[in-house]
C-alpha positions as CSV (number, residue, x, y, z in Angstrom):
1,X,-30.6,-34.4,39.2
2,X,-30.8,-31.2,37.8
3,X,-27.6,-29.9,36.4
4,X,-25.8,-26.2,36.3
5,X,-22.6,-26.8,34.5
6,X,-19.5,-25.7,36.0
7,X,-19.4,-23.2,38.8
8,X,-17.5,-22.1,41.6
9,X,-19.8,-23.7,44.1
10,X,-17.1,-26.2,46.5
11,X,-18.5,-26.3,49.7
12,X,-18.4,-25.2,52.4
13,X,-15.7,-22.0,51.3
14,X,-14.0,-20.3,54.1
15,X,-14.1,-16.8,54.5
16,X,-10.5,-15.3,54.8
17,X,-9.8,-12.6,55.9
18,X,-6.0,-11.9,54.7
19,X,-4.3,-9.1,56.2
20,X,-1.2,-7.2,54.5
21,X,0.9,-4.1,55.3
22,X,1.4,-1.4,52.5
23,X,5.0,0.4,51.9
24,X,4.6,2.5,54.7
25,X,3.4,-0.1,57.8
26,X,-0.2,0.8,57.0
27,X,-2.6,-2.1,57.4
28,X,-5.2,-3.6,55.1
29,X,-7.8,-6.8,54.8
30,X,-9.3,-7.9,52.3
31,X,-11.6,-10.7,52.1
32,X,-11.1,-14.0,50.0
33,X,-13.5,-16.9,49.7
34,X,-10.9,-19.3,46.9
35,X,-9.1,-21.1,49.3
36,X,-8.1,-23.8,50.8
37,X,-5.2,-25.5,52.6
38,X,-2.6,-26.8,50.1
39,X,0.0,-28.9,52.0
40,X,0.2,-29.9,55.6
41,X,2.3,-26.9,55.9
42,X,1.0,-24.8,52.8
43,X,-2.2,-22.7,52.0
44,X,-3.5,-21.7,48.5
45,X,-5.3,-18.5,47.7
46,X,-6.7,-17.1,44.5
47,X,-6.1,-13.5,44.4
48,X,-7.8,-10.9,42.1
49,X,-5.8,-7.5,41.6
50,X,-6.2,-5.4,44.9
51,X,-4.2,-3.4,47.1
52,X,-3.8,-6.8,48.9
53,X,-1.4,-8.1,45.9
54,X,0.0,-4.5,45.9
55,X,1.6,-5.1,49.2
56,X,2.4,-8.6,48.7
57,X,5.0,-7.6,46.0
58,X,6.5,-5.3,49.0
59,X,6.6,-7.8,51.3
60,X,5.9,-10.9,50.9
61,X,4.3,-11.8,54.3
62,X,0.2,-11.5,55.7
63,X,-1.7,-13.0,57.9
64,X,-5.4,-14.9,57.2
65,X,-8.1,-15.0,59.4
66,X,-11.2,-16.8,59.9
67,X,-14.3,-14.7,59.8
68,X,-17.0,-15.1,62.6
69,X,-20.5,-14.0,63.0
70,X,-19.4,-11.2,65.1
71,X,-16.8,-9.9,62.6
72,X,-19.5,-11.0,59.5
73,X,-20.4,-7.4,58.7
74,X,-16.6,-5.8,59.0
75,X,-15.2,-9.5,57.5
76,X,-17.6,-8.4,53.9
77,X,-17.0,-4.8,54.1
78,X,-13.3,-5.2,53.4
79,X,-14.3,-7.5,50.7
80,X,-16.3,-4.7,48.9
81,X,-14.5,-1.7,49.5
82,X,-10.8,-1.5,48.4
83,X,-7.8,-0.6,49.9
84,X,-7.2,1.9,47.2
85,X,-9.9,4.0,46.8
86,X,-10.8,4.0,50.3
87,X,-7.6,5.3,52.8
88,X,-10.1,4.9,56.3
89,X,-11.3,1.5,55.1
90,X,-9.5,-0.1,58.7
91,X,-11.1,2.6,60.8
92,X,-14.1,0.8,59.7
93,X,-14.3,-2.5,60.6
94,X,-13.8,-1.2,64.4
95,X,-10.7,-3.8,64.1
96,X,-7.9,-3.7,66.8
97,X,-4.7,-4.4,64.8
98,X,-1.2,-5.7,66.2
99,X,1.9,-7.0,64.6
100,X,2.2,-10.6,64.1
101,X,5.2,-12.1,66.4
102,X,6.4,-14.2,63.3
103,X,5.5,-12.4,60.5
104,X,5.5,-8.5,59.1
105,X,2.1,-8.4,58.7
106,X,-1.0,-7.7,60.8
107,X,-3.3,-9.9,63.5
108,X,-6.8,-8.8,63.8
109,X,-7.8,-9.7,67.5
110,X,-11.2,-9.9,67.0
111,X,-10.0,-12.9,65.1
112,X,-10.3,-16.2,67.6
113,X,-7.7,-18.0,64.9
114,X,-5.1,-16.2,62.5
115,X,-2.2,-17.9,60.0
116,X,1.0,-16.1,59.9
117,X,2.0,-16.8,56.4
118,X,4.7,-16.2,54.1
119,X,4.4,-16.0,49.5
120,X,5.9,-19.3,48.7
121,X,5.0,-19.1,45.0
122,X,2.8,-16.5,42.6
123,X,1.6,-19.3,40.0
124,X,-0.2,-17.8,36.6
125,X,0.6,-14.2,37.8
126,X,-0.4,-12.1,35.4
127,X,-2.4,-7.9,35.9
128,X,-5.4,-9.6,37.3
129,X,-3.9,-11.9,39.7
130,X,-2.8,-15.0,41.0
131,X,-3.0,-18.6,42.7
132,X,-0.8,-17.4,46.2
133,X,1.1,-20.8,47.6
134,X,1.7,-19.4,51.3
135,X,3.7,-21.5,53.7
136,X,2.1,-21.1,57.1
137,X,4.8,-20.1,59.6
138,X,2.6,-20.0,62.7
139,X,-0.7,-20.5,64.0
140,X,-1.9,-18.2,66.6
141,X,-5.0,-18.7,68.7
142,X,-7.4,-16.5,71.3
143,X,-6.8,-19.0,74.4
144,X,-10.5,-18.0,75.4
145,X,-11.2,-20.6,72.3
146,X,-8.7,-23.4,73.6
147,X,-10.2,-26.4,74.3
148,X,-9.5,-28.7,77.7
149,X,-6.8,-30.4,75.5
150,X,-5.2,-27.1,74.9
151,X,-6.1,-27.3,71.0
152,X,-7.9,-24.7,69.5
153,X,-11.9,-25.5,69.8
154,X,-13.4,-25.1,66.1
155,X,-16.8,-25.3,67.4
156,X,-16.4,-22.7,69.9
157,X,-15.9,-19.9,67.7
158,X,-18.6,-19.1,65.3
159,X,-17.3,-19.8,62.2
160,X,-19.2,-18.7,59.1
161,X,-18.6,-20.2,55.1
162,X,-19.8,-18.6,52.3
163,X,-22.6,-19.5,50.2
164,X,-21.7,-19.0,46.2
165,X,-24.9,-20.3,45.1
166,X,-27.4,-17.6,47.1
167,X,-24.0,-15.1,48.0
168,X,-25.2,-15.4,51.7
169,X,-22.8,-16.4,54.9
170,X,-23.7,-19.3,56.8
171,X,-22.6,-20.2,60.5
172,X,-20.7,-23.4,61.1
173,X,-22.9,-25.7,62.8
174,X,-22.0,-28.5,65.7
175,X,-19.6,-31.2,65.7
176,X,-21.5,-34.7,64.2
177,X,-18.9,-36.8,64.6
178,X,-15.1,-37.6,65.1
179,X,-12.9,-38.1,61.7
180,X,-10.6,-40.9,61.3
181,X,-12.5,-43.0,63.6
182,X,-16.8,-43.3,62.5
183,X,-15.9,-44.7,59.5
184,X,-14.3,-47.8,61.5
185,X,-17.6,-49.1,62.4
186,X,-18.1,-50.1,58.5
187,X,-14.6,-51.7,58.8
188,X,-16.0,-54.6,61.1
């Protein structure tokens, strides 16, 4: 095996899109590919310095989506262009924004599934950052992406990771198999 030391390479890495309001009710996204679910309840982000954290110390609640190949191109923009040198950066991404029923913070409807989240804890905040431990309040979901059981159908909705090794997106693929229960057959 040929060996590259240590590198931010987990796979696959969601793209999250994490939506905030500023001071005024003005929302912003930013895009943020560090993280993962925490607790059953709980989600962990690792946050640079943006206007993202900016708002965050406002008010402490956001929203995270799950990019899609039809929101790829918006979903990188507002993970290239910040929040604070670029005032139209929403107008951009063609996005149709509403407020979150649980949370002060926007929902992206060209989202199929968005978090409503609230900061639990900042940990190792410091001027460049921080490791966000967000308890999810809600989960909302496009019903046009429910599945016969009334769940939300993963596979349905064009789900795309990042790749840290060759900085490209990938699309989710199909379902393989059914967790909890393949395994059983080596149980026999």
């Amino acid at each position: 095996m040929k060996s590259f030391g240590p590198k931010p390479w987990i796979l696959p890495q969601p793209v999250l899109i994490i939506g905030t309001f500023d001071k005024n009710g003005k929302p912003n996204a930013m895009n943020a590919a560090w993280g993962g679910q925490w607790d059953m309840k709980e989600i962990i982000i690792s946050l640079g310095s943006h206007a993202t954290t900016d708002n965050l110390k406002e008010n402490e609640d956001f929203t995270v989506a799950f990019a899609t190949v039809e929101t790829m191109t918006a979903s990188d923009y507002v993970g290239i262009v910040s929040g604070r040198n670029t005032p139209e950066k929403m107008q951009k991404t063609g996005w149709t924004v509403e407020n979150a029923p649980n949370v002060n913070a926007p929902v992206f409807k060209e989202f199929p599934m968005t978090l409503e989240c609230r900061v639990k804890e900042k940990i190792d905040e410091s001027e460049t950052g921080y490791y966000l431990v967000a308890e999810i309040v809600n989960i909302l979901c496009d019903e046009k992406y429910l599945a016969e059981d009334g769940n939300p159908d993963v596979a349905q909705m064009d789900l795309i990771t990042y790749d840290p090794v060759h900085h490209t997106y990938i699309q989710l693929g199909k379902t393989v198999g059914k967790a909890f229960s393949d395994g059983k057959q080596l149980k026999k």
